[in-house]
NUMIDO-266213 format. One record per residue (C-alpha): chain; y, x, z; residue number from 1; residue in three letters. Coordinates in pm, whole numbers, padded with zeros to 5 digits. Example, Ala and Ser with C-alpha at 12.3 -4.5 7.8 and 13.67 -1.06 7.14 Angstrom:
2
  ch   north    east      up    i   aa
   A  -00450   01230   00780    1  Ala
   A  -00106   01367   00714    2  Ser
This chain:
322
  ch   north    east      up    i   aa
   A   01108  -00592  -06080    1  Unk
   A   01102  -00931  -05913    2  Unk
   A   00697  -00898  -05886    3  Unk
   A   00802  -00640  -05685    4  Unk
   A   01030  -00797  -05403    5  Unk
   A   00732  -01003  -05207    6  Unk
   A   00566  -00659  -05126    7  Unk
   A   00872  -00487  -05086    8  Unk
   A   00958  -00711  -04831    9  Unk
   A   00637  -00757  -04681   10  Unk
   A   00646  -00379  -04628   11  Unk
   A   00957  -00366  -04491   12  Unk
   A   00871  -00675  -04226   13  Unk
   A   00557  -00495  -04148   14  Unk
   A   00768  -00177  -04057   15  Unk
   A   01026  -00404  -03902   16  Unk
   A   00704  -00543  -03659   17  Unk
   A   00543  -00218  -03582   18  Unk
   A   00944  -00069  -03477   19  Unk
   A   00928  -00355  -03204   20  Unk
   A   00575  -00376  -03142   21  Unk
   A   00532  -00492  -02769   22  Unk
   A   00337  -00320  -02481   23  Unk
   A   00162  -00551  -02221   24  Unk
   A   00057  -00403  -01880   25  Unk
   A  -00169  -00660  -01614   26  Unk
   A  -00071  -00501  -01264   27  Unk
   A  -00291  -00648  -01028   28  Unk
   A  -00174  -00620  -00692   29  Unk
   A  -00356  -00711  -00326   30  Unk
   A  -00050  -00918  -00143   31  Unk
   A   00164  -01277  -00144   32  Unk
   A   00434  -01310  -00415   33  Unk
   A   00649  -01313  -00094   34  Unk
   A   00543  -01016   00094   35  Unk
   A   00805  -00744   00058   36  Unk
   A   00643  -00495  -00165   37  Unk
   A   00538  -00768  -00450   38  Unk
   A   00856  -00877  -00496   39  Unk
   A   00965  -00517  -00518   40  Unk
   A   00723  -00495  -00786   41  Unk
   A   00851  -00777  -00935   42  Unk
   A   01174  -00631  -00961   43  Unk
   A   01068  -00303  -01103   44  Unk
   A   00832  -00501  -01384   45  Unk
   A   01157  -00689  -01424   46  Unk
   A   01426  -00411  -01470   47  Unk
   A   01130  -00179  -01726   48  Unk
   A   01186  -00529  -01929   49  Unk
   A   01540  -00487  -01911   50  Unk
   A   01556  -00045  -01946   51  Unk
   A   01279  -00104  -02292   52  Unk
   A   01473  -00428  -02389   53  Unk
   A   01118  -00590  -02386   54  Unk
   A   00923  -00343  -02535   55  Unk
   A   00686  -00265  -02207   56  Unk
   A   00585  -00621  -02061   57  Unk
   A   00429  -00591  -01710   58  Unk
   A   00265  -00879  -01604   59  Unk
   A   00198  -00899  -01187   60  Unk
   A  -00099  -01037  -01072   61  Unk
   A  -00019  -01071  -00686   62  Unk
   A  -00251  -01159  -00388   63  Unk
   A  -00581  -01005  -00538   64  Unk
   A  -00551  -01293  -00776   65  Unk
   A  -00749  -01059  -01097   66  Unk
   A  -00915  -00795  -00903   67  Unk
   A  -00933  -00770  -00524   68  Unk
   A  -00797  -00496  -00315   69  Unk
   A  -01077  -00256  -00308   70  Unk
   A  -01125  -00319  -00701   71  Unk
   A  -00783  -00237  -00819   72  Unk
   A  -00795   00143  -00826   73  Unk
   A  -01117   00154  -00967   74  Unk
   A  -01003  -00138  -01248   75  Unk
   A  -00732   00124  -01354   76  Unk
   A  -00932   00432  -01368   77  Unk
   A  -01171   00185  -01637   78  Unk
   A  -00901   00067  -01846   79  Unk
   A  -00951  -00308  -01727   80  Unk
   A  -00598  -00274  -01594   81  Unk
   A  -00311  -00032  -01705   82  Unk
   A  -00131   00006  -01360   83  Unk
   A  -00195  -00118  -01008   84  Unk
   A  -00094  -00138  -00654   85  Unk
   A  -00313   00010  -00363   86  Unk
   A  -00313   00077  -00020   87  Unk
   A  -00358   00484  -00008   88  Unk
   A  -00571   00516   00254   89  Unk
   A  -00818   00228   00174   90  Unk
   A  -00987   00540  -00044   91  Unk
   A  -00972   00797   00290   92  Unk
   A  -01400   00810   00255   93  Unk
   A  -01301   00921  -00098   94  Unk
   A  -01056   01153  -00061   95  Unk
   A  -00905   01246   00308   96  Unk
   A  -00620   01399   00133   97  Unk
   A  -00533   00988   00067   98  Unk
   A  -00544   00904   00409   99  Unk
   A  -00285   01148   00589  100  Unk
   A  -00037   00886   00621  101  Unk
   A  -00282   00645   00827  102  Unk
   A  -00358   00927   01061  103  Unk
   A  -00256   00752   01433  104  Unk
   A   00049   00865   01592  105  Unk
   A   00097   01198   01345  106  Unk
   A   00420   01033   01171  107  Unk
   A   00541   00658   01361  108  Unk
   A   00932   00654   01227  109  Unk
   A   01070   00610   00896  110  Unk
   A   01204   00978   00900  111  Unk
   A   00886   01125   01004  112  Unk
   A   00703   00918   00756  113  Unk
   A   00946   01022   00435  114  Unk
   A   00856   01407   00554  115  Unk
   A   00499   01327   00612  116  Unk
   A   00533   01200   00228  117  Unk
   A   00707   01500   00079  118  Unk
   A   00409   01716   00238  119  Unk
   A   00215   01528   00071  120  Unk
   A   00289   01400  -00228  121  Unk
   A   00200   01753  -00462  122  Unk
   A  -00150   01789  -00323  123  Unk
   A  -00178   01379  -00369  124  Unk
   A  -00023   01439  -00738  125  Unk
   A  -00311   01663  -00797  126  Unk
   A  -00576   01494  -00676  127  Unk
   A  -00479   01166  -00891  128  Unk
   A  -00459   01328  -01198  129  Unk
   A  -00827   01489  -01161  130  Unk
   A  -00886   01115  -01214  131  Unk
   A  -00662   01005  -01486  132  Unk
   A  -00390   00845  -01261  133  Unk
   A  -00062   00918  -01179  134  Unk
   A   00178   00819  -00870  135  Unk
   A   00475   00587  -00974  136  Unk
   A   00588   00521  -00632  137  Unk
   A   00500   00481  -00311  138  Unk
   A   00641   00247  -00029  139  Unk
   A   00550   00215   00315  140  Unk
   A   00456  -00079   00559  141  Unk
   A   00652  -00104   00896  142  Unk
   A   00487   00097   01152  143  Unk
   A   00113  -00047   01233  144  Unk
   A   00073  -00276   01614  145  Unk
   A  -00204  -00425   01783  146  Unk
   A  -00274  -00785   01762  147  Unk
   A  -00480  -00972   02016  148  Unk
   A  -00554  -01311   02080  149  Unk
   A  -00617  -01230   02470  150  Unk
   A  -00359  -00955   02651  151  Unk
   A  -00460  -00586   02614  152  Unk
   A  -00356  -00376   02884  153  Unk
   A  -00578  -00103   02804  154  Unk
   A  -00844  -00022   02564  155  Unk
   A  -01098  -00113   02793  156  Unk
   A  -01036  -00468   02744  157  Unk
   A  -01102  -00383   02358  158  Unk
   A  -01452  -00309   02403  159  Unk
   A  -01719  -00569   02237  160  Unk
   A  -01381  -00698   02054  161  Unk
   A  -01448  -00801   01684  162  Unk
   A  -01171  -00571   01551  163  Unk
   A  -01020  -00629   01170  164  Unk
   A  -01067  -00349   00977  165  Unk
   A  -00871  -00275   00649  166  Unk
   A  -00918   00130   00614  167  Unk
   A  -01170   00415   00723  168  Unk
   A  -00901   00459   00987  169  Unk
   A  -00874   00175   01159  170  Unk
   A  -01282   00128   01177  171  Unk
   A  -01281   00491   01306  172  Unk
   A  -01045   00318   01619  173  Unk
   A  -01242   00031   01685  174  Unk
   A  -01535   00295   01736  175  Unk
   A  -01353   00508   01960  176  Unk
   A  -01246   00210   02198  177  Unk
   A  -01603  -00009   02180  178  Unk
   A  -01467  -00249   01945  179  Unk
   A  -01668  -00412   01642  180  Unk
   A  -01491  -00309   01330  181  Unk
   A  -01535  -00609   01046  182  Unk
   A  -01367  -00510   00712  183  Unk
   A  -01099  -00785   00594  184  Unk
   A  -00863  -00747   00349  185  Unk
   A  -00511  -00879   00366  186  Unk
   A  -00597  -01249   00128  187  Unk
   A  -00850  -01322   00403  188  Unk
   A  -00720  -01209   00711  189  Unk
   A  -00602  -01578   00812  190  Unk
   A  -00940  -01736   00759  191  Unk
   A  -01145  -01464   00904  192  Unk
   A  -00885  -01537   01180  193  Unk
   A  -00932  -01922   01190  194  Unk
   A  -01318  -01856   01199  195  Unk
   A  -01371  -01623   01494  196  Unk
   A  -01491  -01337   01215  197  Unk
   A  -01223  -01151   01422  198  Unk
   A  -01016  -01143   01728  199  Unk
   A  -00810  -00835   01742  200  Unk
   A  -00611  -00580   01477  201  Unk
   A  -00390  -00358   01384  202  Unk
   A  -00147  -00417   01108  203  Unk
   A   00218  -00422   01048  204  Unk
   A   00494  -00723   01132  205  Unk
   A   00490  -00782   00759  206  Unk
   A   00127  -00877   00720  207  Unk
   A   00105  -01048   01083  208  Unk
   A   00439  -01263   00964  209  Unk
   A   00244  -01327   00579  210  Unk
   A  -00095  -01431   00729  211  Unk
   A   00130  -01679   01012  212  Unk
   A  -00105  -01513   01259  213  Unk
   A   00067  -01682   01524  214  Unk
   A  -00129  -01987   01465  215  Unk
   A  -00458  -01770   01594  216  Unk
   A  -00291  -01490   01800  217  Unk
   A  -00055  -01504   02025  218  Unk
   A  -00001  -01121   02126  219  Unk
   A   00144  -00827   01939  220  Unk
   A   00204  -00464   02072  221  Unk
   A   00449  -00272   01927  222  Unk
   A   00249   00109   01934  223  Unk
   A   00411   00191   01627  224  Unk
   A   00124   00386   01570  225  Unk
   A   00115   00516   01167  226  Unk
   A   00332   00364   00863  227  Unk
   A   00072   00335   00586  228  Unk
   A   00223   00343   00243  229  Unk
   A   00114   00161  -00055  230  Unk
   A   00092   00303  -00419  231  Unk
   A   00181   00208  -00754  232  Unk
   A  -00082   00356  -00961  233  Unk
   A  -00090   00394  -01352  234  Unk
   A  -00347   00522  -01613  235  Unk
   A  -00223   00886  -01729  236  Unk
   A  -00334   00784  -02064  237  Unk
   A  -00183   00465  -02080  238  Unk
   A   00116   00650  -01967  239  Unk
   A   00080   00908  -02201  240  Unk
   A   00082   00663  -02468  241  Unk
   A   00400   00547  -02441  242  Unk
   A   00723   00692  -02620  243  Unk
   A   00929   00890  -02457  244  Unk
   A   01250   00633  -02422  245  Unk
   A   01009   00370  -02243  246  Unk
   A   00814   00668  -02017  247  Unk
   A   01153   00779  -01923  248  Unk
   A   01254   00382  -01865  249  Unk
   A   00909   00346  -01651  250  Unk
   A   01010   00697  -01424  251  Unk
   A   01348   00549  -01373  252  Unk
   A   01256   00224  -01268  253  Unk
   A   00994   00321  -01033  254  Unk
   A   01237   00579  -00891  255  Unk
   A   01482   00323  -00802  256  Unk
   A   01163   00114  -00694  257  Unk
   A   01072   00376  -00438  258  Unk
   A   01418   00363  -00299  259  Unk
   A   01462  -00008  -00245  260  Unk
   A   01128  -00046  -00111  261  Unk
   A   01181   00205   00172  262  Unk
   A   01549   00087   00254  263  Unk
   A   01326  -00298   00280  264  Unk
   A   01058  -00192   00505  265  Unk
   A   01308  -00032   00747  266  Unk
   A   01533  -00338   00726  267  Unk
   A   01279  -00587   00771  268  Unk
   A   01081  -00426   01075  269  Unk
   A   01320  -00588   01306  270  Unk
   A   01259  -00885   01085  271  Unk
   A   00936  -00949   01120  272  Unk
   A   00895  -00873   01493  273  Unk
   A   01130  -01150   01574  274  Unk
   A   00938  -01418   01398  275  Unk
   A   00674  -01332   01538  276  Unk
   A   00827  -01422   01848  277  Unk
   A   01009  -01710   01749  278  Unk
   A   00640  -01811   01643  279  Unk
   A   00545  -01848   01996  280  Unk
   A   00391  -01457   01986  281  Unk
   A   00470  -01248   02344  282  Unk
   A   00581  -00920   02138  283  Unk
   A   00554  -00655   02368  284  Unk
   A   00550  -00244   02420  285  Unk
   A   00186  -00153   02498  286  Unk
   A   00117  -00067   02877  287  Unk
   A   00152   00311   02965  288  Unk
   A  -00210   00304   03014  289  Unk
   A  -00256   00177   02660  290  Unk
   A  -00032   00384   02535  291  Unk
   A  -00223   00648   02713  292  Unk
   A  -00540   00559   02572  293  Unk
   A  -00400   00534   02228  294  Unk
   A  -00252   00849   02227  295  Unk
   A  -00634   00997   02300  296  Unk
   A  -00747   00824   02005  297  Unk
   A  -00504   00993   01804  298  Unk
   A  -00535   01321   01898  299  Unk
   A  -00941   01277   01852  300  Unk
   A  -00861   01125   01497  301  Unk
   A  -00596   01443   01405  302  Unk
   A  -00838   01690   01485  303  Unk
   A  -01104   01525   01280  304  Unk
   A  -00884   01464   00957  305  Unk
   A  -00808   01824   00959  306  Unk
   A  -01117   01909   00989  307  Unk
   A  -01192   01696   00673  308  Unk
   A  -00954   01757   00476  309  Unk
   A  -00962   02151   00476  310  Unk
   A  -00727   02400   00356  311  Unk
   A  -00572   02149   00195  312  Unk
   A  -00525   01933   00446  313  Unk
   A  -00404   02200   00739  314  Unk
   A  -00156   02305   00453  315  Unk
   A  -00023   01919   00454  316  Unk
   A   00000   01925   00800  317  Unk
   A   00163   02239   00862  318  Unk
   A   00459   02142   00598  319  Unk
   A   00537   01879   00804  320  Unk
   A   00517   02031   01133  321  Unk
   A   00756   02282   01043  322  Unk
């Protein structure tokens, strides 16, 4: 019998292992560890740790520190990462149907934004899973202003401008008002900044305060133009994978996620702006003849994402028009 006990209890130890066997998850994500939305992600890797009592282990990558911004989606559609954060409509030449929220001057408040959302969050559902991904959460950035090292006072003074692009949509502006669209992610912005590789923008408070723009620009215009939202993206069949306790755990999490990331962004809008200012930014409304002259470039960029985006996308729209 006792030649017995060392396999016996080697069996049971190996059951004992494979009962607590731990999940690891890389999340690359594209911002600072102290922009808003990566320490909400911190927190939500942080309480599915708690919820699983370590079971699922997300590790964050923040900052585009293991794939850039523009390689994150594709890294979890390949496996090389199980879960990831993106900007939505950085993919709008992919899919217009990921881009609705970056539309200028369809939804520019909170509320507006959070009904733009429910619109479209099914059709977006749908779309992700035709590639293997589903939506965790989403949170947006406070609404989107122009930044300009010399004063704009209409979109005139624009043209020839080296404009920062970050999405199809924001190119698509710089063409409409003469500008030069240059694509810079987020990491870069402040050396593409400090080199003259660009000269004007439009981004949120949060990424202007990040980046410490103020030490290259010294004018923001609050046009409140679109509130882009970023999404928490994970691998269906990683996802699938998991029990059911620790899928439920990841749903809950991200749930609650989605809700403190909202309340932030709203909070920290106000936030944001005044830094700027106590930077040494002049923070300002646009002129009514820049307002003007944005509102033209929204209504030309409406009609044309309808027009790309098809049924689907007049279906979107009219849900949240009603």
């Amino acid at each position: 019998m006792r030649a017995f006990r060392p396999l016996f209890a080697a069996l049971l130890g190996g059951l004992s292992l494979a009962a607590t066997a731990q999940t690891k998850w890389d999340m690359p994500t594209p911002y600072p560890p102290a922009n808003f939305h990566t320490e909400n992600i911190v927190q939500f890797a942080a309480d599915v740790d708690k919820a699983t009592a370590g079971k699922l282990k997300i590790t964050v990558h923040s900052n585009g520190s293991l794939f850039k911004a523009n390689e994150i989606k594709r890294a979890v559609q390949g496996g090389q990462a199980q879960i990831g954060e993106i900007i939505l409509s950085g993919y709008t030449n992919e899919d217009p149907i990921f881009g609705v929220d970056s539309v200028p001057f369809l939804a520019t408040s909170y509320a507006e934004a959070r009904k733009l959302m429910t619109a479209q969050k099914p059709v977006l559902d749908a779309h992700l899973a035709r590639q293997g991904l589903k939506l965790l959460f989403s949170v947006p950035w406070p609404p989107q202003g122009i930044y300009a090292k010399n004063p704009i006072a209409t979109a005139a003074d624009l043209k020839g401008v080296k404009w920062r692009a970050y999405n199809p949509q924001t190119s698509r502006i710089a063409e409409l008002v003469g500008a030069q669209p240059v694509t810079i992610q987020a990491a870069e912005l402040s050396q593409a900044l400090a080199t003259g590789a660009v000269a004007a923008f439009m981004t949120s408070g949060a990424t202007g305060y990040d980046s410490k723009v103020w030490e290259q620009v010294k004018h923001f215009y609050d046009a409140q133009a679109w509130l882009p939202k970023n999404a928490v993206l994970v691998s269906q069949k990683t996802f699938d994978a998991l029990d059911k306790p620790t899928q439920e755990a990841v749903l809950k999490a991200a749930a609650e996620a989605e809700a403190r990331g909202w309340k932030t962004s709203e909070e920290k809008t106000k936030f944001y702006l005044e830094q700027l200012a106590r930077n040494g930014m002049t923070v300002a409304d646009p002129s009514p003849a820049l307002k003007a002259d944005l509102k033209k470039v929204g209504d030309t960029m409406i009609a044309e994402w309808l027009k790309t985006s098809g049924a689907e996308g007049r279906a979107i729209h009219d849900a949240y028009m009603k």
